[in-house]
PDB file of the backbone (N, CA, C, O) and the ligand in Angstrom, with CONECT records:
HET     ZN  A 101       1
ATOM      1  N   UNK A   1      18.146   3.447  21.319  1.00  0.00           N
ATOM      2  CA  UNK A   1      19.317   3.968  20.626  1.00  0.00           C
ATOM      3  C   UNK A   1      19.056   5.383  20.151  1.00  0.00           C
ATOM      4  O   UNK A   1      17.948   5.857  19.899  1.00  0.00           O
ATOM      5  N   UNK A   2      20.031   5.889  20.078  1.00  0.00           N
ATOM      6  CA  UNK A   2      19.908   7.488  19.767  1.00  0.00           C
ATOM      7  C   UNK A   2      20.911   7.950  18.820  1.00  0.00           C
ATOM      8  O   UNK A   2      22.093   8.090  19.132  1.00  0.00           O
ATOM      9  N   UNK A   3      20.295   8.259  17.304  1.00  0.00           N
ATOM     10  CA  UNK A   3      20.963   8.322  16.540  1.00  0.00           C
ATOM     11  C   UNK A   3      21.231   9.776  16.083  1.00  0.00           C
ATOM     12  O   UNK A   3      20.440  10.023  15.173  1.00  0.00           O
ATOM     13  N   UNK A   4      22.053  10.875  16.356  1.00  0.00           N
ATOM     14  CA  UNK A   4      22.076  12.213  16.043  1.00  0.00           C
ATOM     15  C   UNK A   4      22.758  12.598  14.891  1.00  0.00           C
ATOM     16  O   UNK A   4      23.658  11.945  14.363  1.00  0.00           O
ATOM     17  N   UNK A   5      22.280  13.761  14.476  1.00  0.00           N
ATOM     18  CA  UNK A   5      22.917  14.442  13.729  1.00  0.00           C
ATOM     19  C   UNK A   5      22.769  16.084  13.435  1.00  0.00           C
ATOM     20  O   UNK A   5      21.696  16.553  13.815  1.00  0.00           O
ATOM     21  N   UNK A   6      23.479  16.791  12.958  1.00  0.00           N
ATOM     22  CA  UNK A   6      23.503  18.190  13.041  1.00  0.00           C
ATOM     23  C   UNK A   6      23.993  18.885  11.873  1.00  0.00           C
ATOM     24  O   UNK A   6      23.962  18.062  10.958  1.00  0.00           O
ATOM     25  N   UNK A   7      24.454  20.056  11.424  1.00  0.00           N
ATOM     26  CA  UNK A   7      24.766  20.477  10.543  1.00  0.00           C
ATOM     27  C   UNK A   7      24.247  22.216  11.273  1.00  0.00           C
ATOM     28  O   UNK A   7      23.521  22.457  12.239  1.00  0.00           O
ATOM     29  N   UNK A   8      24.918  23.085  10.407  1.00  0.00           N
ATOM     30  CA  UNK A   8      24.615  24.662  10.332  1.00  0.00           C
ATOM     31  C   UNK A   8      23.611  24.732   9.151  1.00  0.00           C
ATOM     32  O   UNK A   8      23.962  24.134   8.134  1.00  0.00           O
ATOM     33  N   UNK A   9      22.722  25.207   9.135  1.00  0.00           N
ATOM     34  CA  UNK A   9      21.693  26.072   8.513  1.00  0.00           C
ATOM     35  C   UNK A   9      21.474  27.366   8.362  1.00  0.00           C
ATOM     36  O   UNK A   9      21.955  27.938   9.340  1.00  0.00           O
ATOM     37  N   UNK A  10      20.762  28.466   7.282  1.00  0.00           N
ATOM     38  CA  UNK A  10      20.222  29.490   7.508  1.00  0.00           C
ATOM     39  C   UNK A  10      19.131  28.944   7.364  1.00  0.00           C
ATOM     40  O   UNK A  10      18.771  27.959   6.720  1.00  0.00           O
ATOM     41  N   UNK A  11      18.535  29.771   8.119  1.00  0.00           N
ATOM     42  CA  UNK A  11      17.127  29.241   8.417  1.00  0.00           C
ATOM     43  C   UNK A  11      16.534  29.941   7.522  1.00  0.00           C
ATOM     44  O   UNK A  11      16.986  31.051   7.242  1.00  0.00           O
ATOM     45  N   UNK A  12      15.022  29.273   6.673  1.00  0.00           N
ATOM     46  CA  UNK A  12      14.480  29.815   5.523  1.00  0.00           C
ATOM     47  C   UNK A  12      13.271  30.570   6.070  1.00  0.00           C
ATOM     48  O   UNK A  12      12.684  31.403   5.379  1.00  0.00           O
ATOM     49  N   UNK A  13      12.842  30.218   7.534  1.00  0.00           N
ATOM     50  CA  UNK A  13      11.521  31.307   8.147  1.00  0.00           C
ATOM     51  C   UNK A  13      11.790  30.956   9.791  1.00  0.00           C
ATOM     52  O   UNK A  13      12.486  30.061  10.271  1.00  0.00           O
ATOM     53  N   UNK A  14      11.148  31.782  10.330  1.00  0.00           N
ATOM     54  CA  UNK A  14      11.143  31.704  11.903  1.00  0.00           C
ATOM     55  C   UNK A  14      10.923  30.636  12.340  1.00  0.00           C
ATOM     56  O   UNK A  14      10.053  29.847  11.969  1.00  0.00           O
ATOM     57  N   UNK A  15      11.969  30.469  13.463  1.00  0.00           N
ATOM     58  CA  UNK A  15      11.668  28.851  14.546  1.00  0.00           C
ATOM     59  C   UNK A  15      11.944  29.695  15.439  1.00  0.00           C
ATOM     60  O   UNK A  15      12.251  30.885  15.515  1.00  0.00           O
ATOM     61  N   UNK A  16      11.717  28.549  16.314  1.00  0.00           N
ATOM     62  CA  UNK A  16      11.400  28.873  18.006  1.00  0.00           C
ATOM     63  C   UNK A  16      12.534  27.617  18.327  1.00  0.00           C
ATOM     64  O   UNK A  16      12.350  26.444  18.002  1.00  0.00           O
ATOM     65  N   UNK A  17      13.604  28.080  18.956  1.00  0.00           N
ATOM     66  CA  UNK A  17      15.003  27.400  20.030  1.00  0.00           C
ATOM     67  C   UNK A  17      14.552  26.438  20.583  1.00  0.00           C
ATOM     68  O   UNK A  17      13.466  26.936  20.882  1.00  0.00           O
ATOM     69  N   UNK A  18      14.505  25.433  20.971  1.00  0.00           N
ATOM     70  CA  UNK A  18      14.509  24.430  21.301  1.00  0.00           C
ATOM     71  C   UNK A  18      14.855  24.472  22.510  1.00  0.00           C
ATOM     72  O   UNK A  18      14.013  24.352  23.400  1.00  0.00           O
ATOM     73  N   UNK A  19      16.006  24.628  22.737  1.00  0.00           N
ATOM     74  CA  UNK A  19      16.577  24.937  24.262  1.00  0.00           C
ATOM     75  C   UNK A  19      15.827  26.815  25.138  1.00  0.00           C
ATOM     76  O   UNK A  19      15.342  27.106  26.231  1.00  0.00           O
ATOM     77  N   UNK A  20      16.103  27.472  24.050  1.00  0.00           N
ATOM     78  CA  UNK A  20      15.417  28.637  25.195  1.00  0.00           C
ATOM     79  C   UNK A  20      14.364  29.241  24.935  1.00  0.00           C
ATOM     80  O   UNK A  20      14.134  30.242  25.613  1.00  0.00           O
ATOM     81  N   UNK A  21      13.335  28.823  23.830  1.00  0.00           N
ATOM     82  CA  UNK A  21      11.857  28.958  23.288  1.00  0.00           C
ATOM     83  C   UNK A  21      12.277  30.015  22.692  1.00  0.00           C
ATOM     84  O   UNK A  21      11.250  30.397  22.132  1.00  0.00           O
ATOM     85  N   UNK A  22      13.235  30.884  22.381  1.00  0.00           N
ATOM     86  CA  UNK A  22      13.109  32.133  21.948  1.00  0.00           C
ATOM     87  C   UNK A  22      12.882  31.972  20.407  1.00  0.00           C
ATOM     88  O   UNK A  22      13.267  30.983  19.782  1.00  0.00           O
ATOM     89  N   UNK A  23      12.241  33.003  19.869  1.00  0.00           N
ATOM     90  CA  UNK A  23      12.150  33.126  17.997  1.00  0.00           C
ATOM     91  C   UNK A  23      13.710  32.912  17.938  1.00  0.00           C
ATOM     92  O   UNK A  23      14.464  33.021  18.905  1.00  0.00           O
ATOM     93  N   UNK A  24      14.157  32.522  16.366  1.00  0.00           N
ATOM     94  CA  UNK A  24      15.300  32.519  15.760  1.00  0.00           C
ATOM     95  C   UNK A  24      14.746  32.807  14.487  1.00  0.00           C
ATOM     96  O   UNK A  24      13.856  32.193  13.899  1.00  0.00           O
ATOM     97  N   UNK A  25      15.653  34.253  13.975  1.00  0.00           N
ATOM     98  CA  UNK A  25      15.039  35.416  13.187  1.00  0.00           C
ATOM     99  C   UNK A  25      14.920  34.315  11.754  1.00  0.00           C
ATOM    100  O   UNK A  25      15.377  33.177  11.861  1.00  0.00           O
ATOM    101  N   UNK A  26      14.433  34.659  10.767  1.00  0.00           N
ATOM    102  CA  UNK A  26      14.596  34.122   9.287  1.00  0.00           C
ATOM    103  C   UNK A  26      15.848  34.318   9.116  1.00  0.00           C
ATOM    104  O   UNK A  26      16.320  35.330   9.634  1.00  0.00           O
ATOM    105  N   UNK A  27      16.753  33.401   8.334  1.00  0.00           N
ATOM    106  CA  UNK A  27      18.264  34.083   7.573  1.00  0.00           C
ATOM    107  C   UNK A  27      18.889  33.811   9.012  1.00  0.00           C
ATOM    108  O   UNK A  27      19.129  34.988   9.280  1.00  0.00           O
ATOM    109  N   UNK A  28      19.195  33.318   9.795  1.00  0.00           N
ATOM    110  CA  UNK A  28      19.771  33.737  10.712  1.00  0.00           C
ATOM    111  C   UNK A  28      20.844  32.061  10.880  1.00  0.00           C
ATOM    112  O   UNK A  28      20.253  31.003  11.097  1.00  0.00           O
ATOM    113  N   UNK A  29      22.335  32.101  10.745  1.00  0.00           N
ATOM    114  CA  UNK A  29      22.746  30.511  10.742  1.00  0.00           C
ATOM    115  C   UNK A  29      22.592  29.825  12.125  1.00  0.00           C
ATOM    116  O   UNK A  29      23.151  30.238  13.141  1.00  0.00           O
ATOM    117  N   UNK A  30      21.731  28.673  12.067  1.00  0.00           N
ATOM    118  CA  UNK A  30      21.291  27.891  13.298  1.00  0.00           C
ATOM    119  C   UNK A  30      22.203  26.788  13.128  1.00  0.00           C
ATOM    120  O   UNK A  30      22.900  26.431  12.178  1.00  0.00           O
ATOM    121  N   UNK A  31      21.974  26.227  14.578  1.00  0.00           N
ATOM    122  CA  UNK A  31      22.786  24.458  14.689  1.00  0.00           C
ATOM    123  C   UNK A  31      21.582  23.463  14.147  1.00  0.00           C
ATOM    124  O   UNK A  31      20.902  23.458  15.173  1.00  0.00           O
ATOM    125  N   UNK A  32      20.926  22.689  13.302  1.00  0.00           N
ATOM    126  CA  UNK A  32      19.664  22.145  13.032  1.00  0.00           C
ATOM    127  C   UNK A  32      20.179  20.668  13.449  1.00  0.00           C
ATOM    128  O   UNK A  32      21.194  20.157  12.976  1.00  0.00           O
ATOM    129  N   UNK A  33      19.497  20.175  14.217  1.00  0.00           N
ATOM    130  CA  UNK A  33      19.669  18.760  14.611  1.00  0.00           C
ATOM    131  C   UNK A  33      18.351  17.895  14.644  1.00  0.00           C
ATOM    132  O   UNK A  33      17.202  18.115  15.028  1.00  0.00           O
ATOM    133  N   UNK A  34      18.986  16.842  14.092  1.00  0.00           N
ATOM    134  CA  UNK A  34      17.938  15.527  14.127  1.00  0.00           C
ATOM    135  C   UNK A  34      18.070  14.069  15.144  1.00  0.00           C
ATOM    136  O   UNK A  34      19.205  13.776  15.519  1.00  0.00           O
ATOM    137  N   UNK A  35      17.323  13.501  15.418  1.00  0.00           N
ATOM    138  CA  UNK A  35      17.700  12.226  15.725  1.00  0.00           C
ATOM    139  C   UNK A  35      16.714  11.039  15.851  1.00  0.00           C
ATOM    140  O   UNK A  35      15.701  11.120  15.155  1.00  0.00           O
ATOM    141  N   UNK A  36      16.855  10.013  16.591  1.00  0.00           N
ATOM    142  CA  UNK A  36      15.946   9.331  16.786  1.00  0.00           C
ATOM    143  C   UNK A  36      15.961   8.736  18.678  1.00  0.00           C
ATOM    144  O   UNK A  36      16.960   8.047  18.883  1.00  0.00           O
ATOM    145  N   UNK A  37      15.287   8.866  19.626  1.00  0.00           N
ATOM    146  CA  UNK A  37      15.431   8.797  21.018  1.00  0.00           C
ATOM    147  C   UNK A  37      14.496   7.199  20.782  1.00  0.00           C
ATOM    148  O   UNK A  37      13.689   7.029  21.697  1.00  0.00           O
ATOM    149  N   UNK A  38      14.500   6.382  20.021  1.00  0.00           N
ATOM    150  CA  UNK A  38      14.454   4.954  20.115  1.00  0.00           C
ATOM    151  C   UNK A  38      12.976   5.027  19.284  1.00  0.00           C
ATOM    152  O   UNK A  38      12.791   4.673  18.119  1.00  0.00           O
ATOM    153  N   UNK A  39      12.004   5.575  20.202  1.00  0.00           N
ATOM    154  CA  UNK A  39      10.099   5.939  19.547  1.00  0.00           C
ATOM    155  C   UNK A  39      10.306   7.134  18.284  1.00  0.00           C
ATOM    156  O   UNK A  39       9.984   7.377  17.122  1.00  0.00           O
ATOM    157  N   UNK A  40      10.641   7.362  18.775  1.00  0.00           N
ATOM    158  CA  UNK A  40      10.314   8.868  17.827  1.00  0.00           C
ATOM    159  C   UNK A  40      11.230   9.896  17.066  1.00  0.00           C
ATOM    160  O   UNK A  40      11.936  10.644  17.743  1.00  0.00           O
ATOM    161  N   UNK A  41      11.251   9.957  15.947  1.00  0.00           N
ATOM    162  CA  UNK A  41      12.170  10.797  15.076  1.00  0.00           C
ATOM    163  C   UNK A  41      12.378  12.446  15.621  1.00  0.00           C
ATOM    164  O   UNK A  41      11.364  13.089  15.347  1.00  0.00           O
ATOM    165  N   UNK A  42      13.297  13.175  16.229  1.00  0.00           N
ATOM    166  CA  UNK A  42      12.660  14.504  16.318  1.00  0.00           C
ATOM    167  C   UNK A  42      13.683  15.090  15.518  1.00  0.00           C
ATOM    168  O   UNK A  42      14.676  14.456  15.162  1.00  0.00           O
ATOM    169  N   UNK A  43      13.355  16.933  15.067  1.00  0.00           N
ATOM    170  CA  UNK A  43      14.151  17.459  14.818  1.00  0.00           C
ATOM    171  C   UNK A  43      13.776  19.006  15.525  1.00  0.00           C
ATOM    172  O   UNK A  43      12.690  19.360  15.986  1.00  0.00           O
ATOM    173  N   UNK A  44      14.944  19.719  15.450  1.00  0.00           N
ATOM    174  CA  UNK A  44      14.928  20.898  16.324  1.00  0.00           C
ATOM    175  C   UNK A  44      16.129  21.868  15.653  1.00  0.00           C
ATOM    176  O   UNK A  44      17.121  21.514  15.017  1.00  0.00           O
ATOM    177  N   UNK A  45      15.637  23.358  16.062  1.00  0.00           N
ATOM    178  CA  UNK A  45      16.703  24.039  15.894  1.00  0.00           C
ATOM    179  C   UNK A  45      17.445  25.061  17.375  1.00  0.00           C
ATOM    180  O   UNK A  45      16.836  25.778  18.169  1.00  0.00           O
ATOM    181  N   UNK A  46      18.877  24.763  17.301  1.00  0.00           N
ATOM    182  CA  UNK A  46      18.997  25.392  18.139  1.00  0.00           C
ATOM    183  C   UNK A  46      19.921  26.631  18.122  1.00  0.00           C
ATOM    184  O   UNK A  46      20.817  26.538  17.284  1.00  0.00           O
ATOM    185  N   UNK A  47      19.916  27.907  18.938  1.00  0.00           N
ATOM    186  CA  UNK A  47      20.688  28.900  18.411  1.00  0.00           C
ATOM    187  C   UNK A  47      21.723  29.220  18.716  1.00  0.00           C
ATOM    188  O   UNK A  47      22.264  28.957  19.790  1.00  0.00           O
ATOM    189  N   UNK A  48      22.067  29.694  18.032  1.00  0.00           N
ATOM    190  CA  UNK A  48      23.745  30.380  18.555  1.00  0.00           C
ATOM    191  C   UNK A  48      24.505  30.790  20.117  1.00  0.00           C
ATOM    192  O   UNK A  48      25.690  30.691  20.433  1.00  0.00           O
ATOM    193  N   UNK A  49      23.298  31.289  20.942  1.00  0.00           N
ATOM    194  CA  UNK A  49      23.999  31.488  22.430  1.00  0.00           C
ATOM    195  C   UNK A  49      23.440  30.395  22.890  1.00  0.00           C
ATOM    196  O   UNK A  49      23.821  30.118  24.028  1.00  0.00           O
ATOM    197  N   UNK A  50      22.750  29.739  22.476  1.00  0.00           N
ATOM    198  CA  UNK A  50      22.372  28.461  23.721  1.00  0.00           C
ATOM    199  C   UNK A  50      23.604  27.215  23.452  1.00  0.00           C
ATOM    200  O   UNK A  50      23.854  26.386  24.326  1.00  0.00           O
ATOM    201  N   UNK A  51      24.419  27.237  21.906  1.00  0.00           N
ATOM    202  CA  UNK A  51      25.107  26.180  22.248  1.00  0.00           C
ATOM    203  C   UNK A  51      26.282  26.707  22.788  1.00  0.00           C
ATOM    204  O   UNK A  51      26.973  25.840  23.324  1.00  0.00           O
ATOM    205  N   UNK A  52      26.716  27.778  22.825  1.00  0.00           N
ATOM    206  CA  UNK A  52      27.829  28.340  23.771  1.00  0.00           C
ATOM    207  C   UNK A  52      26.988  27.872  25.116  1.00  0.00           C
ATOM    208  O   UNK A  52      27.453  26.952  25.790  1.00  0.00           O
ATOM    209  N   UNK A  53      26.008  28.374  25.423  1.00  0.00           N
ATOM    210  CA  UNK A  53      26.202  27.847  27.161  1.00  0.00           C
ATOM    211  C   UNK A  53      26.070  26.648  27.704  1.00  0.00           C
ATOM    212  O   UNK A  53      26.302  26.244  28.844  1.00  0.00           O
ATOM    213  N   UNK A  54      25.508  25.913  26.364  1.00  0.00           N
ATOM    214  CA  UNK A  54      25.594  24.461  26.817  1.00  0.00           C
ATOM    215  C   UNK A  54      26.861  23.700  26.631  1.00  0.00           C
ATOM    216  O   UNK A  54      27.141  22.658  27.225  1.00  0.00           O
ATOM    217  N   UNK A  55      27.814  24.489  25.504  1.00  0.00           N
ATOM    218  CA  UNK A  55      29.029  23.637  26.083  1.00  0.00           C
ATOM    219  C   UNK A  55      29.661  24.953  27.347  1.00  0.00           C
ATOM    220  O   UNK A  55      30.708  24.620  27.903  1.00  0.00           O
ATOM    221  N   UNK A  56      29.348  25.688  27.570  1.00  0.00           N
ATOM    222  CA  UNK A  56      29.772  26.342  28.679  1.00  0.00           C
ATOM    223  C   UNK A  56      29.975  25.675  30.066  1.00  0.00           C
ATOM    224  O   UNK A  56      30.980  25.340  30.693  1.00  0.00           O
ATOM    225  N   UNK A  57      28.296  25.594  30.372  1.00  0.00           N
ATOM    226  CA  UNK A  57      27.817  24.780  31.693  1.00  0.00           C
ATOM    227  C   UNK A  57      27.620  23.668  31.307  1.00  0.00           C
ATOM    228  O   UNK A  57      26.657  23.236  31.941  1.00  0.00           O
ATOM    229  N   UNK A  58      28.091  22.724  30.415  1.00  0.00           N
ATOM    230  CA  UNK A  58      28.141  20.841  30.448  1.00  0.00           C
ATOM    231  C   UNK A  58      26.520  21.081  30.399  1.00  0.00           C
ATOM    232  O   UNK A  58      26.235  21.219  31.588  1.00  0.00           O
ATOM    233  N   UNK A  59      25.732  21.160  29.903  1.00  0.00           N
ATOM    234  CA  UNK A  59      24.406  20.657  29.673  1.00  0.00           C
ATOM    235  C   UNK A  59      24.260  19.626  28.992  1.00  0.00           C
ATOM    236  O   UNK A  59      23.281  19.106  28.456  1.00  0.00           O
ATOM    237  N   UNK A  60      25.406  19.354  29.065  1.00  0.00           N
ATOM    238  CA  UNK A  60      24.781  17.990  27.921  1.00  0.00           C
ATOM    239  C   UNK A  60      25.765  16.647  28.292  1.00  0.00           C
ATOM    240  O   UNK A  60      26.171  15.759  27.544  1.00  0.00           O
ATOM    241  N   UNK A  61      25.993  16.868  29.804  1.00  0.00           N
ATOM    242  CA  UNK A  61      26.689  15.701  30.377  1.00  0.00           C
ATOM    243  C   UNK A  61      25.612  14.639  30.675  1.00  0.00           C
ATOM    244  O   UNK A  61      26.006  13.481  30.538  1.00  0.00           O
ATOM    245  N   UNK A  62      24.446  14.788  31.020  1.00  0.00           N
ATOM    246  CA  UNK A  62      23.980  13.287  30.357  1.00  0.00           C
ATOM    247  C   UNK A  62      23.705  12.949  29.695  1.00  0.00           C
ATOM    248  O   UNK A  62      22.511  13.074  29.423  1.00  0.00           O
ATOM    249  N   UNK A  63      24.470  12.307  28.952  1.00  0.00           N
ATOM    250  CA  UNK A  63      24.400  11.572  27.806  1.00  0.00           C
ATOM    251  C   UNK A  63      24.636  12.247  26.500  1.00  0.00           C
ATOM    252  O   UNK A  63      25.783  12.623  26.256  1.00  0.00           O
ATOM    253  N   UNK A  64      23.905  12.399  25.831  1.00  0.00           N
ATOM    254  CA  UNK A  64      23.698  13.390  24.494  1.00  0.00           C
ATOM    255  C   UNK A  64      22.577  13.612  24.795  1.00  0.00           C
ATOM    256  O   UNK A  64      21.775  12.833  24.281  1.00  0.00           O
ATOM    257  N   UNK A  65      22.017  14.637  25.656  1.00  0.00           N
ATOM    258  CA  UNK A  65      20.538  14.768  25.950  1.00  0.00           C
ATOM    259  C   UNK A  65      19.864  15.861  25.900  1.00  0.00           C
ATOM    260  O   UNK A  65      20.250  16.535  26.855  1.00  0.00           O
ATOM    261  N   UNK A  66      19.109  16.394  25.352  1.00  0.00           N
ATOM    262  CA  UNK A  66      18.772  17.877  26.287  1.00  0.00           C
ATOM    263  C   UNK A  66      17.102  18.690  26.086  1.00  0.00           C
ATOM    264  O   UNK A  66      16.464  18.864  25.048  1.00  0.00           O
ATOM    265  N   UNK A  67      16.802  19.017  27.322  1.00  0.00           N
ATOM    266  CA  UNK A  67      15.017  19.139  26.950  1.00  0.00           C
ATOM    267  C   UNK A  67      14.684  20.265  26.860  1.00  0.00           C
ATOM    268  O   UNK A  67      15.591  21.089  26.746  1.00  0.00           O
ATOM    269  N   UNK A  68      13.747  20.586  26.870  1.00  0.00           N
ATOM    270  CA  UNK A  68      12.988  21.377  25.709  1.00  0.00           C
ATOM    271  C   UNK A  68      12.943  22.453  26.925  1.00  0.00           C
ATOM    272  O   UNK A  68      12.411  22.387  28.033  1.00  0.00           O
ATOM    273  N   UNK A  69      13.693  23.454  26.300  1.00  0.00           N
ATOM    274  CA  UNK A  69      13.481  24.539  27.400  1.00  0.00           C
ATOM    275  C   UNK A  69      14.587  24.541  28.574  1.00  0.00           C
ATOM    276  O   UNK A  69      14.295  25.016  29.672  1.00  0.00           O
ATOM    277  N   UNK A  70      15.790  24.029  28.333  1.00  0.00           N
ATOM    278  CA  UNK A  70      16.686  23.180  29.603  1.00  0.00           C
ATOM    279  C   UNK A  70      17.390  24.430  29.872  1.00  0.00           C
ATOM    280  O   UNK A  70      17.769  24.796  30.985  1.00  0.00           O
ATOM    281  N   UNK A  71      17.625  25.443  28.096  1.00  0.00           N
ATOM    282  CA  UNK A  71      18.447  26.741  28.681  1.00  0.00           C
ATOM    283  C   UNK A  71      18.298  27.687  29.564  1.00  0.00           C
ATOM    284  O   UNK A  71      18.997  28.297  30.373  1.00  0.00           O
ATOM    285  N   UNK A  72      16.613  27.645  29.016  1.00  0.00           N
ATOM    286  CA  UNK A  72      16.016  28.756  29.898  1.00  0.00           C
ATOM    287  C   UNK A  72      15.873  28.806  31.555  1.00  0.00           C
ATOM    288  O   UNK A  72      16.180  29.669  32.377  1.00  0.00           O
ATOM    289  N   UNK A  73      15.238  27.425  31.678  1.00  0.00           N
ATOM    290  CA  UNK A  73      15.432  26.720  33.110  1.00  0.00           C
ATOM    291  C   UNK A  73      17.092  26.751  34.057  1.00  0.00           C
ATOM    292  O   UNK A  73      17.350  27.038  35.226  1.00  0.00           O
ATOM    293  N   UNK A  74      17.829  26.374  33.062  1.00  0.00           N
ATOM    294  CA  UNK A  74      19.404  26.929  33.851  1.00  0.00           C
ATOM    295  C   UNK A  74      19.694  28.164  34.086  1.00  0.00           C
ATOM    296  O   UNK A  74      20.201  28.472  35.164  1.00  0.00           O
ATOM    297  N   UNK A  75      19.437  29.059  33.157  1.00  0.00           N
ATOM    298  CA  UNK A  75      19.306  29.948  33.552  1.00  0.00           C
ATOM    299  C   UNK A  75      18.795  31.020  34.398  1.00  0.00           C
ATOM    300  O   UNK A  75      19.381  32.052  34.723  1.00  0.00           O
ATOM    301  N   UNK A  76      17.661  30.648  34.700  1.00  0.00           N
ATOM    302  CA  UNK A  76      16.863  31.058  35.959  1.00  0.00           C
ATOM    303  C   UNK A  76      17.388  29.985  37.380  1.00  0.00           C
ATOM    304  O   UNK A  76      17.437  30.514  38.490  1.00  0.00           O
ATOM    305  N   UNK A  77      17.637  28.981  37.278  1.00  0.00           N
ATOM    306  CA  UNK A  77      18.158  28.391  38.148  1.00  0.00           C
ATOM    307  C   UNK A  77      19.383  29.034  38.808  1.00  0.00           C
ATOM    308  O   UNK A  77      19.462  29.135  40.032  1.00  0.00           O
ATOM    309  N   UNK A  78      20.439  29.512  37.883  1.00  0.00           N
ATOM    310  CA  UNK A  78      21.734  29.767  37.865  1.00  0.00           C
ATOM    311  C   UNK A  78      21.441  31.095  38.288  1.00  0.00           C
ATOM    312  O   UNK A  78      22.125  31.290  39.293  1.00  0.00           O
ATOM    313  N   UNK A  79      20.578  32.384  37.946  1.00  0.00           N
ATOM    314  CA  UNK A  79      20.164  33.367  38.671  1.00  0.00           C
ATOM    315  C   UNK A  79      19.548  33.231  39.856  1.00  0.00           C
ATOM    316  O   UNK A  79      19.277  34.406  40.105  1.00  0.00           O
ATOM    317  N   UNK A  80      19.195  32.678  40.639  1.00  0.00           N
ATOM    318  CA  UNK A  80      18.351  32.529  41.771  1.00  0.00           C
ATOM    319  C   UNK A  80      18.977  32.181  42.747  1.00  0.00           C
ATOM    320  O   UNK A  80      18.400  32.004  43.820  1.00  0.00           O
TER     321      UNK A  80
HETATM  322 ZN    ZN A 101      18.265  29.363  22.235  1.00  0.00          ZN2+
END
């Protein structure tokens, strides 16, 4: 079972995107999401252009899913 949740944040120090590894500055408002994928609790932050392209390009048509680095990878995919 996969239990999600999300909310907007400013972020209080540097993270690293979830979807495209990039820094996400301090102060900067993120999407912060949690959940549980059945084993394991995770949480992540993700940024501002990656959830435009993921509801852009459906990245997240299976299921409620999405891995670590999936933006960056489409993106080079989608260039090539
Ligand atoms: Zn990103």
């Amino acid at each position: 079972m996969s239990i999600t949740f999300s909310k907007t944040v400013k972020t209080k120090k540097d993270h690293s995107c979830f979807t495209c590894c990039e820094t996400i500055p301090k102060g900067t408002l993120t999407e912060f999401s949690w959940g549980n994928d059945g084993v394991y609790w995770w949480r992540t932050y993700i940024c501002d252009p990656c959830l435009l392209y993921i509801s852009e390009n459906d990245l997240l048509e299976d299921g409620n899913w999405l891995d670590e680095g999936c933006v960056d990878e489409h993106r080079r995919w989608a260039a090539s």
